[in-house]
C-alpha positions as CSV (number, residue, x, y, z in Angstrom):
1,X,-13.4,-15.1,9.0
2,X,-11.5,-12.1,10.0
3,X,-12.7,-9.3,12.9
4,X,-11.9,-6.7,10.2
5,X,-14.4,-5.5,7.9
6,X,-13.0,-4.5,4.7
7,X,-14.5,-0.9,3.2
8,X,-16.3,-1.5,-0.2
9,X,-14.8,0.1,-3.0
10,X,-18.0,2.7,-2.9
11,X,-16.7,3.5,0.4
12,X,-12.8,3.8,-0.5
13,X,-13.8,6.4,-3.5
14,X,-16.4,8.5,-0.8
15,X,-13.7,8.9,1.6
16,X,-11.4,9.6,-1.0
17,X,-13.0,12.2,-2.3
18,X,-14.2,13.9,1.1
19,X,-10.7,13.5,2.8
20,X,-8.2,13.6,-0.1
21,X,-5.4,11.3,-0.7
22,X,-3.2,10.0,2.0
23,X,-0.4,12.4,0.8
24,X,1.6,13.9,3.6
25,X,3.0,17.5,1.9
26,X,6.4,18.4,1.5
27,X,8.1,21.0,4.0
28,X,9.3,23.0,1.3
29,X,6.8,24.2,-1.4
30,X,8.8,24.7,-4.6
31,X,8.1,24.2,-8.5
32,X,10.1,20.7,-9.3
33,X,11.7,22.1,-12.0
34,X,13.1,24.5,-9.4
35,X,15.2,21.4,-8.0
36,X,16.9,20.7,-11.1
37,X,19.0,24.3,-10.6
38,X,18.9,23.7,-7.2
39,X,19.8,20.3,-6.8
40,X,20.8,21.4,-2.8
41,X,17.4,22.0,-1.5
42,X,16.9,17.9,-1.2
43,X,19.8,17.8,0.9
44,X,18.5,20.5,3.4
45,X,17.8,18.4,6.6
46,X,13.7,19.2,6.3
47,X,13.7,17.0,3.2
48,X,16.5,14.3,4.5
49,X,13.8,13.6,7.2
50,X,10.9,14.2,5.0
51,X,12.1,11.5,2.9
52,X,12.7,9.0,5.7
53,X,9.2,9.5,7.1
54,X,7.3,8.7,3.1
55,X,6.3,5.2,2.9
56,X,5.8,3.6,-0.7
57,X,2.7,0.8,0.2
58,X,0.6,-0.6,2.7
59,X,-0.8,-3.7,3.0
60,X,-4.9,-3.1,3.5
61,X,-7.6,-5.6,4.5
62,X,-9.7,-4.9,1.5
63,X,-12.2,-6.2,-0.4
64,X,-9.7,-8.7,-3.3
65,X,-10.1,-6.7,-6.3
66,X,-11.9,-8.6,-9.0
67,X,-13.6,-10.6,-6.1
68,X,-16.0,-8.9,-4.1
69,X,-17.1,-11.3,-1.6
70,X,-13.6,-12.4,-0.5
71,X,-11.4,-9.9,2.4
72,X,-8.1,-10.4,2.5
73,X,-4.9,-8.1,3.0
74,X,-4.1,-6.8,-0.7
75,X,-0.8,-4.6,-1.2
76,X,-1.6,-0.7,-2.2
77,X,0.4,2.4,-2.7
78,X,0.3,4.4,0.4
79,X,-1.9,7.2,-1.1
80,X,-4.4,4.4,-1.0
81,X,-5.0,4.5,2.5
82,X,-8.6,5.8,4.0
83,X,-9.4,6.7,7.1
84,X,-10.7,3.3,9.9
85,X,-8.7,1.7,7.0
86,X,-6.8,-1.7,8.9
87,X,-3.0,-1.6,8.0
88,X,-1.2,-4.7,8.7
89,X,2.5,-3.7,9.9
90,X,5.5,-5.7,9.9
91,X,8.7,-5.4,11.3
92,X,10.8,-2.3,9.4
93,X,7.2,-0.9,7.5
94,X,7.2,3.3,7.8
95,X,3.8,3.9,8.8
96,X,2.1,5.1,5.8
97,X,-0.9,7.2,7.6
98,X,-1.4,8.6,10.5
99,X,-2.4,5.8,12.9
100,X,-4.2,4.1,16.1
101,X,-2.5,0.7,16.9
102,X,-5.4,-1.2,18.2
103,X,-3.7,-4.7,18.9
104,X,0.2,-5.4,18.8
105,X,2.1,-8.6,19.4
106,X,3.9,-9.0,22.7
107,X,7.4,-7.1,22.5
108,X,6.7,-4.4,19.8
109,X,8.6,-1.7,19.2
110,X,7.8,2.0,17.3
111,X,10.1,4.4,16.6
112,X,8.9,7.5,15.7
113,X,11.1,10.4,13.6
């Protein structure tokens, strides 16, 4: 048994939609198409670091899809993250929310951009 309680799918899709996605906006508002003539604008040092700071998954403790009884830590896209969600972080993961640590292991280190 786990000290983590895992949200319920009702509660993922309520937070969703009162919160919004976990989408962290890019610095520089264009149309996409936009970058196809300027192909520049994603060297511009706002979107080099941009890029370094976006984070593809997360690994959640979440109710197993397909199983609702059983917790475990499930891999999600990023965007998938709610807030009081648990994120399990391991060494080289870009922190893919805004975050409390609440317990660490002896000798971690985080580098922020």
């Amino acid at each position: 048994m786990s000290e983590f309680k895992a949200p319920s799918s009702e509660e993922v899709t309520a937070s969703i939609n009162e919160n919004g996605e976990n989408i962290i906006p890019s610095p520089i508002q264009l149309p996409d198409w936009l970058c196809i003539f300027l192909p520049c604008l994603k060297n511009l040092p706002v979107m080099i670091a941009y890029r370094k700071i976006q984070s593809d998954s997360a690994i959640l403790w979440r109710t197993v899809p397909g199983r609702p009884e059983e917790q475990d830590w499930v891999g999600y896209d990023s965007d998938a993250c709610i807030i009081n969600d648990t994120i399990k972080l391991t060494p080289g993961t870009i922190i893919p929310a805004d975050m409390l640590v609440s317990k660490c292991s002896a000798g971690s280190l985080v580098d922020s951009v």
